[in-house]
N, C-alpha and C positions, 0 to 999 in steps of 0.2 A: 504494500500500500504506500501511497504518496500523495504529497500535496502539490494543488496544481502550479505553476511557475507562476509569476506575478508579474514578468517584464513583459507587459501588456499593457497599454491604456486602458483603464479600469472608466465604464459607463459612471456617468452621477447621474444619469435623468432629465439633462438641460438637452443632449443631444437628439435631432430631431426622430433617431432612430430608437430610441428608449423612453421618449417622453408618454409614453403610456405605460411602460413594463413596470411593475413592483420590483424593483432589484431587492429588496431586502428579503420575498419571497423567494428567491432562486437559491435561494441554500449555500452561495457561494460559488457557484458556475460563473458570475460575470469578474467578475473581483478575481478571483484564483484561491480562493479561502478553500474549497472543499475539497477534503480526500479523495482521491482515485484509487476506485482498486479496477482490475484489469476481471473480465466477469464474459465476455464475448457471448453474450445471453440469448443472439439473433441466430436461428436455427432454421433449417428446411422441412417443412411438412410434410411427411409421405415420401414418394420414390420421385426423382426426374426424371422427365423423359429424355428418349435421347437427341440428344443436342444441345443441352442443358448443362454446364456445371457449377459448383456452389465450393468455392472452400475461399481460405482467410491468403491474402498478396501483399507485400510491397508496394505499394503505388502512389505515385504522385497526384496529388490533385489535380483536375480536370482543368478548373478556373481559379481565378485568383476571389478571395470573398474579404470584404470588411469588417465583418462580424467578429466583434473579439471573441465572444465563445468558441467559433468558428478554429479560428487562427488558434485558440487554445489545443483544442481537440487535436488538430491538425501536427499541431508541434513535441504534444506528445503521446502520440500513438500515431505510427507508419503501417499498421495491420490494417488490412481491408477486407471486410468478410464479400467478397466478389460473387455478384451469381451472373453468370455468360451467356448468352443466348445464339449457337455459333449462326451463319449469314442460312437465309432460305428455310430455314428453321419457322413454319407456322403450327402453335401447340392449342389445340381442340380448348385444353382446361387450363386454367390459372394456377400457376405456380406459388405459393402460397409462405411468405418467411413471417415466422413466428416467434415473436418477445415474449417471455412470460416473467415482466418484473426484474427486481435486481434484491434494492437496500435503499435505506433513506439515511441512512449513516452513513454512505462513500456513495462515491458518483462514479457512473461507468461514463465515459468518451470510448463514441461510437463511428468507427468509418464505415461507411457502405458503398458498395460500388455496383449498378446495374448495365450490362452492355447487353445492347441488340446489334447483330450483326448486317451486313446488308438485307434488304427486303425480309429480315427475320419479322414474324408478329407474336406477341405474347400478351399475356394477361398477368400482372404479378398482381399479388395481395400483401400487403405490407399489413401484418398485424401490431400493436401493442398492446398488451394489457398487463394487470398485476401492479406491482408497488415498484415504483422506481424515481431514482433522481440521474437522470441520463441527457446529456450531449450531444447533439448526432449530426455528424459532416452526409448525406446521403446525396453522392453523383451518380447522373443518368445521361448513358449517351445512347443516340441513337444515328446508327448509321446512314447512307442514304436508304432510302426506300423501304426502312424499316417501319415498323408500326408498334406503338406501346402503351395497351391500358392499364395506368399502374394508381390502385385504390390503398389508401394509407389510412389505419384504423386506429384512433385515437380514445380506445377503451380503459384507462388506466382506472386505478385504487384512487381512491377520494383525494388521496394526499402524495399525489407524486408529481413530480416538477419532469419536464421536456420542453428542452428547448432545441431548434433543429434548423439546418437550411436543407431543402430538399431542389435538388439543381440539376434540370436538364438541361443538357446539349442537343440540339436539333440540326440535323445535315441534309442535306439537299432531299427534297419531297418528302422526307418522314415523318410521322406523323405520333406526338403527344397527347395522352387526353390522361388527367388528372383529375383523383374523387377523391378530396383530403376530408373525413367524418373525424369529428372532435366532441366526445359527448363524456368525457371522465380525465379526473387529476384534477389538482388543485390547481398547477400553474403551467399553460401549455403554450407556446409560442414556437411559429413555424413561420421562415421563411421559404414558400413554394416559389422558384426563380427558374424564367426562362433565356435560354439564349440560342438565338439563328445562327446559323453559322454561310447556311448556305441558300440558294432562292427555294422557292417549293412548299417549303415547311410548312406546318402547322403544327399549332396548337392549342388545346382544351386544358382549363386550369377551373373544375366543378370544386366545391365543396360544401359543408355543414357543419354546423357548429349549436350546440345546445348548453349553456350555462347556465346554473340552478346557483342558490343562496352560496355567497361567499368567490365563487371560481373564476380564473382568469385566463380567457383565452384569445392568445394575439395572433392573426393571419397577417404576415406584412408579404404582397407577393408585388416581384417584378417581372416584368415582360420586356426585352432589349430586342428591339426590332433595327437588326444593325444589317441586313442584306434584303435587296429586292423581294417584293413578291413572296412574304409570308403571309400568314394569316393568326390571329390571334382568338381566342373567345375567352372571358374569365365570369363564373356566375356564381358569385357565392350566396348561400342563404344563411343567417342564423336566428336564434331561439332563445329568448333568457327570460329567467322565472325566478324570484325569491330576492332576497334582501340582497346587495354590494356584489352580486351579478354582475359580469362587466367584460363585452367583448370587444376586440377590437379588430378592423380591418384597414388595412394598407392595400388600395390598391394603384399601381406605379408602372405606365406603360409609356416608356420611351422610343420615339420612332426619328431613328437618326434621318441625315441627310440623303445619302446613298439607298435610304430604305423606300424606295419609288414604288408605287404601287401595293404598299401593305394595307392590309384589313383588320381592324381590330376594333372590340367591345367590351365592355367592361360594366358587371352590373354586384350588385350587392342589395341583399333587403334583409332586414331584422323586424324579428316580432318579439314586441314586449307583452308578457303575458303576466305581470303584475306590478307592483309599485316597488318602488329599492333597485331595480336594475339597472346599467346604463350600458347601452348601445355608441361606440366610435366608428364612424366610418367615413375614410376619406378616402376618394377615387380622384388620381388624378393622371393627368395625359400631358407629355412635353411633343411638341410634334417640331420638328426639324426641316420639313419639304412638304410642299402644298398637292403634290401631285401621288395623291396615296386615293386608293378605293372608299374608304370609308375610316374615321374614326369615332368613338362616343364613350360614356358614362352616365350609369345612373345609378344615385344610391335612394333609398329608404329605407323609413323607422317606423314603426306604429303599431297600434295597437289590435286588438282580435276584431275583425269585421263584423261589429253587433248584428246587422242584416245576414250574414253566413249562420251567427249561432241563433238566430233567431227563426230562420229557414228550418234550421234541423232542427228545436225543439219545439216548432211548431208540428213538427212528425210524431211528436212521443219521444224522441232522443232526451234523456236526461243532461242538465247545464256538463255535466262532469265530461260524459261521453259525446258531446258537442264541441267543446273543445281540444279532446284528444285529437277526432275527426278534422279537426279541423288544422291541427298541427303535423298531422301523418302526411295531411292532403298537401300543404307548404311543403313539405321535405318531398314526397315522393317522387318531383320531378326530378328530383338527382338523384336520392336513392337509386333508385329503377333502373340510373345507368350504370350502378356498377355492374349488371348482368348476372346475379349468382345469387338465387332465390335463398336459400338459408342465410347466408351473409345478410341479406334485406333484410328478412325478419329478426333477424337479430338483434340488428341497430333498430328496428323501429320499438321492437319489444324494451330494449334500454329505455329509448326516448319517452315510453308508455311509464315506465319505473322513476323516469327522472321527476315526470310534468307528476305525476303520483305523490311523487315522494315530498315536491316544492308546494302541493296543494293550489296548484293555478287552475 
């Protein structure tokens, strides 16, 4: 075990990248205060198929990132738990990596590394769950012509801190789509970050987020539209219920000079479903050349559609089961696309446990 290095610029909260985080919640992840013990917790579910492999690399980061936690992880730990998708490679089922928790008393720093090979396609499931205070540098490249639906499940223990950059690489025509679900831990913050590399590309940045009394959950995601002729979509929903509830969203889509022709949208909505909570959400778009397909943003905040719960309990639907229906109904258009019907009800079954449990 060891304590993290400190010859880092330490956040105070003035900078415009932490002016929502709790830092004194993160147990000492930003600072360099908390112990590391080495714990490699991220595991493969079941058998792979062939084309597929999974073991721990040497490797160099993908991109360069600003993030001091980033740069912490980064500097001490060189292990990469790698899972490889080799080129031509299209797999029927989703591949499925599985956290099950650590310790709240030492912190694991976590590398991860996803490659899709050319024209490869896959479906990865990035689970977490259980009790943990964890780190996570996690790069994604995808080659040309590849394709990658990768769902990241943010199931933790009431009381466990994640903080994370989650960072594709995009190359000529392949194609990203991302379902980042956040619906457990105390303090959960994720940077989903995309980068073009070459024309073609696209990419989907989906997610949800459900925060109950007390919990804090920060989405800060970029989009770097630095080559022709990509395309972008980013749609996040979230949910919060009970007392000092508090989500936040960053949304930050930069469309350089050189970036002629790119498409991009960018939307976010929050539902508050009772008093004490607070909803951040700022979208914003830097555009660099006038001659792009389309750009936009839209955010909202608000409350339950009194006319929706009015609708169903004019049916005989009970207030209770009126509003469940009516939060299942909000999430499912993303749910639905991660594709993998138990996975679905799982999360929604949570989501059912959470709004339960906050009594909204």
């Amino acid at each position: 075990m060891s304590v993290l290095t400190t010859n880092y610029l330490t956040p105070t909260g003035r900078e415009e990248a932490w002016r929502f985080t709790p830092l004194k919640r993160l147990r000492g992840l930003h600072d360099g205060s908390a112990r590391v013990e080495a714990r490699n917790s991220l595991v493969i579910k079941g058998q792979l198929p062939a084309g597929v492999s999974f073991g721990r690399e040497n490797l160099d980061a993908l991109a360069a990132s600003d993030d001091v936690i980033i740069e912490r992880v980064r500097g001490e730990n060189r292990d990469v738990a790698h899972l490889s998708i080799a080129a031509d490679v299209e797999l029927s089922d989703a591949v499925f990596l599985t956290r099950n928790g650590g310790s709240l008393d030492s912190a694991e720093l976590s590398r991860v590394r996803i490659t899709l090979g050319a024209h490869a396609k896959a479906t990865v499931v990035f689970e977490n769950i259980g009790e943990t205070l964890l780190a996570e540098d996690l790069e994604i490249f995808l080659a040309p012509g590849s394709s990658l639906n990768f769902v990241s499940l943010q199931e933790f223990d009431a009381k466990s801190v994640y903080t994370a950059r989650h960072h594709a690489v995009v190359d000529k025509d392949a194609t990203f789509k991302s379902i980042n679900v956040t619906v457990g831990g105390d303090v959960v913050r994720i940077l989903p970050t995309v980068e073009f590399i070459a024309p073609g590309a696209s990419a989907e940045l989906l997610g949800v987020y459900f925060a109950t009394a007390g919990q804090f959950f920060e989405h800060r995601m970029h989009v770097d539209h630095a080559v022709p002729h990509a395309k972008s979509r980013v749609n996040y929903k979230g949910a919060l219920a009970g007392q000092d509830a508090h989500t936040v969203w960053i949304g930050d889509v930069l469309i350089r000079a050189v970036a002629e022709g790119t498409d991009t949208y960018e939307l976010n909505r929050n539902l508050l479903l009772s008093n004490g909570a607070r909803a951040d959400s700022v979208p914003n778009l830097e555009i660099e050349t006038g001659e792009i397909v389309g750009a936009g943003h839209a955010s909202t905040t608000g409350r339950f559609d009194d006319e929706q719960l009015f609708y169903l309990m004019s049916r005989g639907i009970s207030l209770e089961n009126a509003r469940r229906l009516v939060v299942r109904g909000f999430f499912s258009e993303i749910i639905n696309e991660i594709g993998n019907e138990e996975v679905q009800e799982r999360l929604m079954s949570r989501i059912d446990g959470e709004l339960e449990k906050a009594g909204a």
